[in-house]
C-alpha positions in Angstrom: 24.5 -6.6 9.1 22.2 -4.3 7.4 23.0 -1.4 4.7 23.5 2.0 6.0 20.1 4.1 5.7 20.0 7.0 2.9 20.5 10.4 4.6 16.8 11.0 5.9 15.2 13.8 4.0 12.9 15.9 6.2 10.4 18.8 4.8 11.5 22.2 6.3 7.6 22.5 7.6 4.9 21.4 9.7 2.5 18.6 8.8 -1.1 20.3 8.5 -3.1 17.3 8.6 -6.1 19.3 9.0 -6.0 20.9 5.3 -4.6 17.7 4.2 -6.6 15.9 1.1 -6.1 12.2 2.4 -7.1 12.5 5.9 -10.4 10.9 5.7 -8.4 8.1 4.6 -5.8 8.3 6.9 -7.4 10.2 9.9 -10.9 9.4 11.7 -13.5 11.1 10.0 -15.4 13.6 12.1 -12.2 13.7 15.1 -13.0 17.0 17.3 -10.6 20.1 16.0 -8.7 20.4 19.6 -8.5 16.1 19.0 -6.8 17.2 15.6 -4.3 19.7 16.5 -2.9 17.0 19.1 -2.7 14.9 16.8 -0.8 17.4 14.4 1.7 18.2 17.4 3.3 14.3 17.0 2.9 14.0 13.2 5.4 16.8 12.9 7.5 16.0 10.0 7.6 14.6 6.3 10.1 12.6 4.5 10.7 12.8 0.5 12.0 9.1 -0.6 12.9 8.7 -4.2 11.9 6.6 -6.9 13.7 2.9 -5.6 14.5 4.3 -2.6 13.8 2.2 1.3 11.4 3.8 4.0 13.0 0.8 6.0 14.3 -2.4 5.4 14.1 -5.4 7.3 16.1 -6.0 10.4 15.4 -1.8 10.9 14.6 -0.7 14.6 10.8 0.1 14.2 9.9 3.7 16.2 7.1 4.9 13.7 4.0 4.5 11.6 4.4 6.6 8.2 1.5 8.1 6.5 1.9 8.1 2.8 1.4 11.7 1.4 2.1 11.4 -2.8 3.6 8.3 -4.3 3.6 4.2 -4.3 5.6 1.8 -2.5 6.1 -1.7 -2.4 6.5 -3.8 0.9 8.9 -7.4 0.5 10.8 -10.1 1.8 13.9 -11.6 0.7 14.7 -15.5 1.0 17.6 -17.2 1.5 18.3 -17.3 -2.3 18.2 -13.5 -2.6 15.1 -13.2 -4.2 12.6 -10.9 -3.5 8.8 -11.9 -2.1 6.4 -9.0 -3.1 3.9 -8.9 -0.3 1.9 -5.4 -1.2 1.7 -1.9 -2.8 0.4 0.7 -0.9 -0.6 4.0 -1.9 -1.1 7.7 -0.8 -3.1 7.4 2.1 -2.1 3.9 3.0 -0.4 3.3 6.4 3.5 1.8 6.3 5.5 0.0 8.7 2.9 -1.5 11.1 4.7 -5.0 10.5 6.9 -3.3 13.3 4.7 -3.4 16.4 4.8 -6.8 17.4 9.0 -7.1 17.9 9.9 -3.5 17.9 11.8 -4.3 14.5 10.6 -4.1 11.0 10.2 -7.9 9.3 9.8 -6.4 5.5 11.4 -4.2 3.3 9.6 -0.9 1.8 10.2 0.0 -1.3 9.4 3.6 -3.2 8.5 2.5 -6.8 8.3 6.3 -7.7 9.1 9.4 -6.4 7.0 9.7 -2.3 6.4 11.4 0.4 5.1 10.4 4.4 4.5 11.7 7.0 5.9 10.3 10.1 4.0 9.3 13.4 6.0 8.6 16.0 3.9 5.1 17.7 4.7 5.4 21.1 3.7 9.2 21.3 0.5 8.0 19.2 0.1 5.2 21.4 0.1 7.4 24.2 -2.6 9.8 22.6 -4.8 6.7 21.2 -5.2 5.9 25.1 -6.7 9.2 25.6 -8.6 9.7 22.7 -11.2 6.4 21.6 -12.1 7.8 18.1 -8.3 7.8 17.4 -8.1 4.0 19.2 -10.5 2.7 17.0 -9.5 4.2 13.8 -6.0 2.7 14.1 -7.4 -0.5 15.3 -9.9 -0.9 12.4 -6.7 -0.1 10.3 -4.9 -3.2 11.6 -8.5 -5.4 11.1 -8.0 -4.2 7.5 -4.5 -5.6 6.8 -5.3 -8.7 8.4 -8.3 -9.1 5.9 -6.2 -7.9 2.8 -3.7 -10.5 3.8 -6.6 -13.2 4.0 -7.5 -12.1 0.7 -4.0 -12.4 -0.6 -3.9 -16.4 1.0 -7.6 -16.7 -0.8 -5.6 -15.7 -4.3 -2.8 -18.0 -4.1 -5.1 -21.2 -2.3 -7.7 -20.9 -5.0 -7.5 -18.9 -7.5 -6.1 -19.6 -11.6 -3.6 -16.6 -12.9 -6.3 -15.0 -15.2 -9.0 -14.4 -11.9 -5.7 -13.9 -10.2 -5.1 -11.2 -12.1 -8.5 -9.9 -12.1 -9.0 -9.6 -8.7 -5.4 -7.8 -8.6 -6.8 -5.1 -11.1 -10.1 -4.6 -9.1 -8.6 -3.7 -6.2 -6.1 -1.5 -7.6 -8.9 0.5 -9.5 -11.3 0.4 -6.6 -8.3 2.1 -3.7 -7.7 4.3 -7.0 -11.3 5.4 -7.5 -11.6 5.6 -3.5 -8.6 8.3 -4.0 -10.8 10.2 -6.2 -8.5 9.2 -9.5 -10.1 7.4 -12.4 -11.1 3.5 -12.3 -10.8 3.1 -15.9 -7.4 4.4 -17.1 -4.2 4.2 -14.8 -0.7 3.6 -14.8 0.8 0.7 -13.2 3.7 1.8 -10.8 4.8 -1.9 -10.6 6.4 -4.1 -13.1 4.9 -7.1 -14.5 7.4 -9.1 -12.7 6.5 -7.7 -9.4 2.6 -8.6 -10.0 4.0 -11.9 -10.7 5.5 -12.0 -7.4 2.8 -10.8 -5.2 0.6 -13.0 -7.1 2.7 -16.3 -7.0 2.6 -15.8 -10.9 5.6 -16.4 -13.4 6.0 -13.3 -15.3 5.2 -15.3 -18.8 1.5 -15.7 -17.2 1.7 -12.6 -15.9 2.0 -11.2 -19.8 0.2 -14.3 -21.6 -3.3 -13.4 -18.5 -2.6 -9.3 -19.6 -2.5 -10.2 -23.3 -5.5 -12.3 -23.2 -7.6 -9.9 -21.2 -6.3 -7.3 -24.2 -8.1 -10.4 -26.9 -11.7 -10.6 -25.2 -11.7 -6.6 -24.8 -11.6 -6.6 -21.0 -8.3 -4.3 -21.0 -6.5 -2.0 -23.5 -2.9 -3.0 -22.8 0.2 -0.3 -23.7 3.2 -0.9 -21.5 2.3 0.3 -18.1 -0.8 2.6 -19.3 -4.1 0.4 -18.8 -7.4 1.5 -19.7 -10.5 -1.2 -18.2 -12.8 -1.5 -21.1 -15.0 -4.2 -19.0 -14.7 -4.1 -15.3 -18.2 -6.6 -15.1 -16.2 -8.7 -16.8 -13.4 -8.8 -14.3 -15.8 -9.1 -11.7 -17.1 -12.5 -13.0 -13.8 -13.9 -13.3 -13.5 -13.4 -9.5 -16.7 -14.2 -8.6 -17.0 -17.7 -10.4 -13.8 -18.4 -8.8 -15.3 -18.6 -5.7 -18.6 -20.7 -6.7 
């Protein structure tokens, strides 16, 4: 038996994903104008979730793809013991809930770690326009190529890698989606505790602080709290890349 939902919180307006800022991550690049306003007829609404918050949990009848407008989330499992399994963070522009396609029910729980917004996509009504319009098609399936590599990549971490390149490769790709987002790739805030980087990276959260710490000693970060400024990205980059000589 699953926890009743929060109350869902819909914006009073229409989704414009025309004038939106994110839709060259989120939308085809170049999709014909009459292509777009289709589109904009099924993404219709928003929904706010606050900081700790579920887009869905688990167990949850899946009918739609979310598109996240502002904010972070983070997708995991719980096992037997009640603990929780981080398996992502996603961020605006970042698709949720495609976990759902295959058995019409979501497997994970997501997770606001601040204050959010999406936009939801119904799937069957996109499904139905994807059939008519290929650009759309591909985009979503190249989309779905992309989570199966980022979860390859994720297998490639906890196979092969030690905590510190662990780590590294953690904070590249953070700063890199960041930077890709048009926000700085040198000084961010993490949205996610220590203990939930531990987690997604099979890490205890003592390594998780002793790999920070030590990346703080050879001047490859400046470490306060959450606030992290890369003083040395080259230097994370040859952690990860003689991990995999």
């Amino acid at each position: 038996m699953h926890a009743t939902q929060p109350p869902v919180r819909l914006d009073p307006f229409k989704v414009a994903c025309s004038s939106c800022n994110l839709r060259e991550l989120c939308l085809p690049v170049g999709i014909a104008e009459d292509q777009m306003e289709r589109l904009e007829a099924i993404v219709a609404t928003r929904r706010a979730v606050p900081r700790g918050d579920p887009l869905f949990r688990s167990g949850d009848a899946f009918s739609s793809l979310y598109a996240i407008r502002t904010g972070f989330f983070k997708t995991c499992l719980s096992s037997e013991d009640g603990r929780d399994q981080v398996t992502g963070f996603q961020m605006a522009g970042e698709l949720l809930g495609l976990d759902g396609i295959g058995t019409d029910r979501h497997t994970c729980d997501a997770i606001a770690l601040e204050d959010s917004s999406v936009c939801i996509i119904p799937y069957h009504q996109l499904e139905d326009l994807s059939r008519e319009l290929s650009d759309l098609q591909r985009h979503f399936h190249k989309i779905m190529s992309r989570e199966i590599v980022r979860d390859h990549g994720v297998m490639l971490l906890l196979g092969s890698m030690r905590a510190e390149e662990r780590l590294a490769a953690f904070m590249l790709n953070l700063t890199q989606r960041l930077r890709t987002r048009g926000f700085s790739a040198s000084s961010l805030v993490l949205r996610m505790t220590r203990e939930e980087i531990g987690s997604y990276l099979g890490l205890k959260l003592e390594t998780v602080s002793r790999a920070f710490s030590k990346f703080q000693d050879d001047g490859i970060l400046e470490v306060k709290q959450r606030q992290i400024r890369v003083l040395d990205a080259d230097a994370l980059q040859a952690l990860v890349n003689g991990s995999s000589c």
